[in-house]
C-alpha positions in Angstrom: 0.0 0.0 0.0 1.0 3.5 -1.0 0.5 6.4 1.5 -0.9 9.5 0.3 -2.0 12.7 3.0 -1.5 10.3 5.7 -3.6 7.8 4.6 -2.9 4.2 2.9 -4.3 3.6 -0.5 -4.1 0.1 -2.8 -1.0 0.1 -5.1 -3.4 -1.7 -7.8 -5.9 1.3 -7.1 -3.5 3.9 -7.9 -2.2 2.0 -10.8 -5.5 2.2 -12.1 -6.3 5.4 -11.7 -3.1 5.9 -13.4 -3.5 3.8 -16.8 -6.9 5.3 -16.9 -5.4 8.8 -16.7 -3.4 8.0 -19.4 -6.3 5.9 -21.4 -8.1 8.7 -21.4 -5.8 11.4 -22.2 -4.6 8.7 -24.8 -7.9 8.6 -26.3 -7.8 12.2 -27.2 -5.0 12.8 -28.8 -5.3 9.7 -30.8 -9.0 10.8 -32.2 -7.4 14.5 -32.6 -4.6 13.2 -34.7 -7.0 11.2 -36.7 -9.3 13.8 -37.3 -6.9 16.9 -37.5 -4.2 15.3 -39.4 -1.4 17.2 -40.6 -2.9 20.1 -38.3 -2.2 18.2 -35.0 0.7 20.1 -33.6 -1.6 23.6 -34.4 -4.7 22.6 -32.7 -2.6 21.0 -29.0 -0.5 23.7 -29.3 -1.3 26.4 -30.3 -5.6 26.5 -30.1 -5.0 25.1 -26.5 -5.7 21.2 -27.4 -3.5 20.0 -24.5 -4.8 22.0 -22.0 -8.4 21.1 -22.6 -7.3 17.5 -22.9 -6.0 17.7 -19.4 -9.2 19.1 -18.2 -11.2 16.3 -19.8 -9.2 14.0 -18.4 -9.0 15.2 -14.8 -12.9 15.7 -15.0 -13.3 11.8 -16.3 -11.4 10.5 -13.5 -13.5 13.2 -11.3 -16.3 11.3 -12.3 -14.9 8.1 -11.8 -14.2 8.7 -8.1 -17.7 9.9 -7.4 -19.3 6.9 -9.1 -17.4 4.7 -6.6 -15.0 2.8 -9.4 -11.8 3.3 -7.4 -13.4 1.8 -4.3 -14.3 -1.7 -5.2 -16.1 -2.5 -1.9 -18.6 -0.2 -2.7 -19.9 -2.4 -5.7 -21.7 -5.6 -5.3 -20.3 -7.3 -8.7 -18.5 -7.2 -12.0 -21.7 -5.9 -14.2 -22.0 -3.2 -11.6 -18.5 -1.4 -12.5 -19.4 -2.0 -16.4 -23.0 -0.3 -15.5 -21.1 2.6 -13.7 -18.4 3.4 -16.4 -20.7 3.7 -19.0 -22.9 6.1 -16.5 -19.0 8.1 -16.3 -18.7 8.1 -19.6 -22.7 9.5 -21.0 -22.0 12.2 -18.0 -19.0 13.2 -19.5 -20.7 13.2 -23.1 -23.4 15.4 -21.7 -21.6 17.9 -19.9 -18.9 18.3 -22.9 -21.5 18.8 -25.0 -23.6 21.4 -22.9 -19.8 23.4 -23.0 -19.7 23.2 -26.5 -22.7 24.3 -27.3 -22.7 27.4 -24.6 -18.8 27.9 -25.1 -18.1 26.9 -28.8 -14.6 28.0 -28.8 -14.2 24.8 -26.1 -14.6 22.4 -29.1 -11.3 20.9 -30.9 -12.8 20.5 -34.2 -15.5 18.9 -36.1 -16.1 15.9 -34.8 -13.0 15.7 -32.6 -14.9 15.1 -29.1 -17.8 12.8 -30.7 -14.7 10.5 -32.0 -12.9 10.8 -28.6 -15.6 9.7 -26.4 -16.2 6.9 -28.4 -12.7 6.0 -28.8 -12.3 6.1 -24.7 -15.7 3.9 -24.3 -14.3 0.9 -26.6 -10.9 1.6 -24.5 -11.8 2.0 -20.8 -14.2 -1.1 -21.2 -11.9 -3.1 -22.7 -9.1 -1.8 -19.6 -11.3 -2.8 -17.2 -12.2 -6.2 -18.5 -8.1 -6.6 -18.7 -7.5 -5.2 -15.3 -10.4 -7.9 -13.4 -8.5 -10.4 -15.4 -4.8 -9.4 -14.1 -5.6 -8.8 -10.8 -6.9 -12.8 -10.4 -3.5 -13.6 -11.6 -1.5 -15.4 -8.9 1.6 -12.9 -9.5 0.1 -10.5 -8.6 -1.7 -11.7 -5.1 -0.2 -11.4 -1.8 -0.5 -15.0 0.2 -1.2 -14.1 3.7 -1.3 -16.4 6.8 -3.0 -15.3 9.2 -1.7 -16.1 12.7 -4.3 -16.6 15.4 -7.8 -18.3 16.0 -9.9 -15.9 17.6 -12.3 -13.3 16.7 -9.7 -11.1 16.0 -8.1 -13.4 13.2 -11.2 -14.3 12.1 -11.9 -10.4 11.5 -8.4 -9.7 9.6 -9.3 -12.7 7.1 -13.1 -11.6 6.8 -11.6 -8.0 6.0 -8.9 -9.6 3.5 -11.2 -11.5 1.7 -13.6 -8.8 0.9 -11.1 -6.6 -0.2 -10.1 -7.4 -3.2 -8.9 -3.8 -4.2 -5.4 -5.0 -1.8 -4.7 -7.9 -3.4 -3.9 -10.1 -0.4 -5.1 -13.7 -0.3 -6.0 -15.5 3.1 -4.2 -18.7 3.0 -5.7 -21.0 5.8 -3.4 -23.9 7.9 -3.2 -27.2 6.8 -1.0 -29.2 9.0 -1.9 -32.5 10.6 -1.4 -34.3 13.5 -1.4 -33.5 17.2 -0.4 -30.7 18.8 0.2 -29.8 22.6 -1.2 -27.1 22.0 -1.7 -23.9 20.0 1.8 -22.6 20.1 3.0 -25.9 18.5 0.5 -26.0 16.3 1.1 -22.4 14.7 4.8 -23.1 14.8 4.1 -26.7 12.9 2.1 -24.2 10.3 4.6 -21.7 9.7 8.0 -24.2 9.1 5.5 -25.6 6.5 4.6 -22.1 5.0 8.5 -21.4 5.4 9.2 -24.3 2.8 5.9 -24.1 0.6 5.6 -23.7 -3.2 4.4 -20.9 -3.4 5.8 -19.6 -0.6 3.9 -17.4 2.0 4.8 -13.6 1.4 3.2 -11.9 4.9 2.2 -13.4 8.4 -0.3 -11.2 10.3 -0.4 -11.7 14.0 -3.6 -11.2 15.1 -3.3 -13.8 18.4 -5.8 -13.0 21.2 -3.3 -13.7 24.0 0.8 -13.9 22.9 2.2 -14.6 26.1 4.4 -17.8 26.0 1.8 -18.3 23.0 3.8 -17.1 20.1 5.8 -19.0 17.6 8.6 -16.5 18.2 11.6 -18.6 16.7 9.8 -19.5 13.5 8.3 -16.2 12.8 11.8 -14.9 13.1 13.1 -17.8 10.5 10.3 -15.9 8.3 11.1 -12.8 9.0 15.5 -13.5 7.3 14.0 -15.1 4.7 12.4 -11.8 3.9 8.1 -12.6 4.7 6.7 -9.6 6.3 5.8 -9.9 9.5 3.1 -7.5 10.6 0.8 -6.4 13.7 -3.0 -7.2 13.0 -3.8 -3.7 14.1 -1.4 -2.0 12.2 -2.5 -4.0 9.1 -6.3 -3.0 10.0 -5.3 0.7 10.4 -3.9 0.9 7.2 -7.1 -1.1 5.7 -9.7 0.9 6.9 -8.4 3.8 7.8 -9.1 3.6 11.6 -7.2 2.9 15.2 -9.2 -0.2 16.2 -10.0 -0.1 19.7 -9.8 -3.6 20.5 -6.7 -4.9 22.4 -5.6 -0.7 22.0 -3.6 -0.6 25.3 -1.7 2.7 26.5 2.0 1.5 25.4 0.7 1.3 21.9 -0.5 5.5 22.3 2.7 6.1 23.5 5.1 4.8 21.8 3.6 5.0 18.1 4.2 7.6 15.9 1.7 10.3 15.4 -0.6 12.3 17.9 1.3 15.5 16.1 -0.6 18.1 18.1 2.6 21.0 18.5 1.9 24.3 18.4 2.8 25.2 14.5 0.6 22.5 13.1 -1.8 23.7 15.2 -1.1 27.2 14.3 -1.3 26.4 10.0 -4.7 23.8 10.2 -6.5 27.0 12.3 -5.6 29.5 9.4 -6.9 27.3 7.1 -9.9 26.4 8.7 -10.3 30.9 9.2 -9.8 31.0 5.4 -12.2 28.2 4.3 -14.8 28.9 6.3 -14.2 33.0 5.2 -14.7 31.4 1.7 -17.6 29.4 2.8 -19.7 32.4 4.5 -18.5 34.9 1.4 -20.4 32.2 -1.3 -23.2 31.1 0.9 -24.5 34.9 2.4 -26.7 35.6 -1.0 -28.0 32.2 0.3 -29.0 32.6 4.2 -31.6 35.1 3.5 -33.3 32.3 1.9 -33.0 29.3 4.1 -34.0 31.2 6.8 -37.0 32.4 5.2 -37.7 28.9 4.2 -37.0 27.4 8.2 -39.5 30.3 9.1 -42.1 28.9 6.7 -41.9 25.4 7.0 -42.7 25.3 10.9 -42.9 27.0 14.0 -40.4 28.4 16.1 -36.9 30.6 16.0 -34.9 30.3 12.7 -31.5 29.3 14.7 -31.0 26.1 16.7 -28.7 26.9 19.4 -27.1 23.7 21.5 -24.3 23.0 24.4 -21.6 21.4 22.6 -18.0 20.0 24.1 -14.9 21.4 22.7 -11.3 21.4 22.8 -9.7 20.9 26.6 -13.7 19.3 27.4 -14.9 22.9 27.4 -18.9 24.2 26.6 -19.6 26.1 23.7 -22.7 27.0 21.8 -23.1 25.7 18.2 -25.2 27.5 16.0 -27.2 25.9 13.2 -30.7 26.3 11.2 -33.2 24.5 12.8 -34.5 21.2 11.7 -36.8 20.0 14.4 -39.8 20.6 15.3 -40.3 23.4 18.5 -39.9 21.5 21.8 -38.3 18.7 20.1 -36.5 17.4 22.9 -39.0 18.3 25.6 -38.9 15.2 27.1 -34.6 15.0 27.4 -31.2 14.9 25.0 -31.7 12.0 22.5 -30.0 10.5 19.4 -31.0 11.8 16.4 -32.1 8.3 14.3 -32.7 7.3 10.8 -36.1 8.8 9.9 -36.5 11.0 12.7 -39.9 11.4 13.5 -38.6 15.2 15.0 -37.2 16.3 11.8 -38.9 18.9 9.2 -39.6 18.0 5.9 -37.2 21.2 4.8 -35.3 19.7 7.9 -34.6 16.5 6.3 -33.3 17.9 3.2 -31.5 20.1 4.6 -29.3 17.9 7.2 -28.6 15.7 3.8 -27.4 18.6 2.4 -25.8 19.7 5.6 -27.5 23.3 4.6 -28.0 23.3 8.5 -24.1 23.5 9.1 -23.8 27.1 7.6 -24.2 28.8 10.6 -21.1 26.8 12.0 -18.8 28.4 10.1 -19.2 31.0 12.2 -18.2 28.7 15.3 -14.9 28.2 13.3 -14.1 31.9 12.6 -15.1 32.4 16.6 -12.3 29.8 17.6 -14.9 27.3 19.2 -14.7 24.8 16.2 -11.9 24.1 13.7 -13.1 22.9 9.8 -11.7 19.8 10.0 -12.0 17.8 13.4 -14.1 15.3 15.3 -17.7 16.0 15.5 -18.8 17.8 18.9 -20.9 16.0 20.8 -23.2 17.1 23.8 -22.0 16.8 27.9 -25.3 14.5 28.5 -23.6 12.2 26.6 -19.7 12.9 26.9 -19.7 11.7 30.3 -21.4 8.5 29.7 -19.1 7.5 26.6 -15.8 8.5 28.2 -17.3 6.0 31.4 -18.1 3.3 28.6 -15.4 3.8 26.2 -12.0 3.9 26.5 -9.9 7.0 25.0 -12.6 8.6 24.5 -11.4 11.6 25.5 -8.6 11.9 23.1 -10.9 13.4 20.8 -11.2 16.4 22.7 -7.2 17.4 22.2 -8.0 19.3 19.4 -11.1 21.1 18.3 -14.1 20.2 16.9 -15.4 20.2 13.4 -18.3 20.7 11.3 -16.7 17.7 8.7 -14.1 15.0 9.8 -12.3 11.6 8.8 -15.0 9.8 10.6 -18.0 11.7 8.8 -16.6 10.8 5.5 -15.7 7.4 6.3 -18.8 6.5 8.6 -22.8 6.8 8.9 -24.0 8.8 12.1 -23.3 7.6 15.4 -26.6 6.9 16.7 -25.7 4.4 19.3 -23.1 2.8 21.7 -21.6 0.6 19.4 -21.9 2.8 16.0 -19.9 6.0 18.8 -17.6 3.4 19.1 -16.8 2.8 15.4 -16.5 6.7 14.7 -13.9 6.9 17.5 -12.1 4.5 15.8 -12.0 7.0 12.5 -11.3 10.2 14.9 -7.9 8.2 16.4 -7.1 7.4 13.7 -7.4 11.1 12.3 -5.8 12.7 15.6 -3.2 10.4 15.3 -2.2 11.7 11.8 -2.7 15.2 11.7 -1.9 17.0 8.9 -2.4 19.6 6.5 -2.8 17.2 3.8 -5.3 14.9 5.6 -7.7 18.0 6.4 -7.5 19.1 2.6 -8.3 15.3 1.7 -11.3 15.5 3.9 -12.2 18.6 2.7 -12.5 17.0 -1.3 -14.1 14.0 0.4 -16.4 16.2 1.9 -17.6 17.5 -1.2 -18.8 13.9 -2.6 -20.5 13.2 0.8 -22.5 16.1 0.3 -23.4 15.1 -3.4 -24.6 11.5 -2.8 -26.4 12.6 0.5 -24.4 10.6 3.0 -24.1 10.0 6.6 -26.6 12.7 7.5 -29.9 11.8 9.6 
């Protein structure tokens, strides 16, 4: 796996993104030569052809990425990502098109774009077909073993197999006889793994219990003989983009790397966050006349929801947002918000999915109370009772609060003990890579949450 902005991403998926970059730019300039001819070198060079070729490609692979085709776990089979692709590519056709015909001086030539497109549909189809065919290949699979028998292993092969975007094949034990016990068994498994045809290329550890438990001698013998010996959490973190919680003990806070919370880090993300939510308020004022008009209409009460939120440090402050509840809404105590909430407006509900609600909240950033980026504020009803019921907890409160974050681009709402508990997960895993790069990633992620209308309730 590669890392980009502090976060792990498929080799295979950025070699396809890749070749598809250069399919499609490909595509182009092979249907402008053939059209153009002899004029090729005028029309890239000097009527802006590479330029616009550029464009077209960036906004095809835009597409892509908001159609789910670089995230394989998103699509339930093969005829799916053909379905998709072709959805890319009669977008594309339209939106070219609309340019064209309001901004003709867009076009290449007669006939150049119509030829292009279907040049790149015969092509991309035919890449992908290739690429589901390579990427079965045994040379190009990872055989993993994993090392355990718990629910923990089981979890890391579950994971592994439903992956296919990392490439990594569970390879299950196979030894006979009878064993003394585990630790003989696993050390029986991995001198045959050390000698196998093919042999076994990464060992995951992912034992419940390793004390006096652990092969330690044969995983070493891997290990010189150059088999990858890795950590079941760190795999998992790099996998799905979270700190997993279970077996998370202190020493493993301590001594990792990350948890970059010094002072100029701190000092860049809360300029940022000052100039994007500046940006943010400048493009949206022609708008909040309207909303709030429209909350006024829709039902009862004031137009602005104000609410006790925990910040950085555990200190109160008040968010502000439109309202989307009905008045008295929580008369009867703080509750979960839940999927179809019976509370929520009809404007309500379409504005939380289009987070029109947030708005306001950039002021809370420009105030100092919220950052852009960060873990989601929660209330104090129900700070105290998660930080009693889950541990680390409160490391989310080290930094501010924001109105997006790694875990509401990565996760559904939190409406419950167990789903809190899975966002966590996401916001370690974001505190303990900080960055500038991260926070613009979520930022662009942001943007196609928004557009497909998820995570909101």
């Amino acid at each position: 796996m590669i890392r980009l902005f502090n976060v792990y991403y498929p080799t295979r998926t950025l070699v396809l993104l890749l070749c598809e970059a250069l399919l499609v730019g490909g595509s182009f300039l092979l249907a402008t030569a053939y059209v153009v001819g002899p004029d090729t070198y005028i029309s890239l060079i000097y009527e802006n052809g590479l330029p616009k070729i550029i464009g077209i490609t960036i906004l095809t692979l835009l597409l892509s990425y908001y159609f789910d085709l670089y995230e394989p776990q998103r699509i339930s089979g093969n005829w799916e990502i053909y379905f998709r692709l072709l959805l890319v590519l009669s977008v594309l056709s339209f939106f070219l098109g609309a340019l064209v015909y309001f901004f003709p001086e867009i076009d290449m030539g007669h006939h150049v774009l119509v030829f292009s497109v279907s040049v790149l549909v015969i092509a991309l189809v035919t890449w992908r077909r290739a690429y589901e065919w390579l990427i079965r290949l045994p040379m190009f699979r990872e055989r993993v073993y994993v090392l355990g028998s718990g629910p923990r292993a089981s979890s890391i092969a579950e994971t592994l197999r439903t992956r296919r975007d990392v490439g990594m094949e569970v390879i299950t034990g196979e030894c006979e006889g009878i064993f003394n016990g585990q630790v003989d068994r696993f050390a029986a498994e991995l001198r045959a793994y050390s000698m196998a045809r093919p042999p076994v290329d990464r060992v995951v550890v992912a034992m419940e219990d390793r004390r006096g438990s652990m092969p330690v001698r044969e995983l070493l013998a891997l290990r010189l003989k150059g088999v990858v010996i890795e950590d079941s959490s760190s795999l998992i973190e790099r996998l799905t983009g979270k700190v997993p919680l279970d077996g998370l003990n202190p020493s493993a806070l301590i001594f990792t790397e990350g948890f970059n919370v010094r002072a100029p880090l701190q000092i860049a993300r809360r300029l940022l966050s000052i100039a994007v939510s500046f940006v943010g308020l400048s493009i949206c004022l022609p708008f909040i006349p309207l909303i709030a008009l429209a909350v006024r209409l829709s039902s009862p009460g004031p137009i602005f929801f104000r609410q006790t939120r925990v910040g950085r440090g555990g200190r109160p402050f008040t968010v502000i947002k439109f309202r989307t509840m009905g008045q008295n809404a929580e008369n009867k105590g703080a509750v979960w918000a839940t999927k179809n909430d019976p509370r929520v407006t009809s404007l309500g509900r379409f504005m939380r999915k289009t987070r029109l609600d947030e708005i306001p909240q950039l002021w809370n950033v420009l105030r100092g109370d919220m950052a852009f980026v960060g873990p989601r504020p929660e209330r104090p009803e129900f700070v105290q009772w998660l930080t009693n019921e889950i541990p680390y907890y409160d490391l989310r409160h080290i930094i501010r609060p924001g109105i997006t974050g790694w875990a509401q681009v990565r996760y559904q709402y939190g409406a419950s003990l167990e789903e809190t508990k899975q966002k966590l997960e996401y916001d370690l895993y974001y505190v303990k890579h900080l960055s500038l790069g991260l926070d613009l990633l979520i930022m662009f992620e942001t943007v196609k949450t928004i557009i497909l209308r998820r995570g909101a309730q």
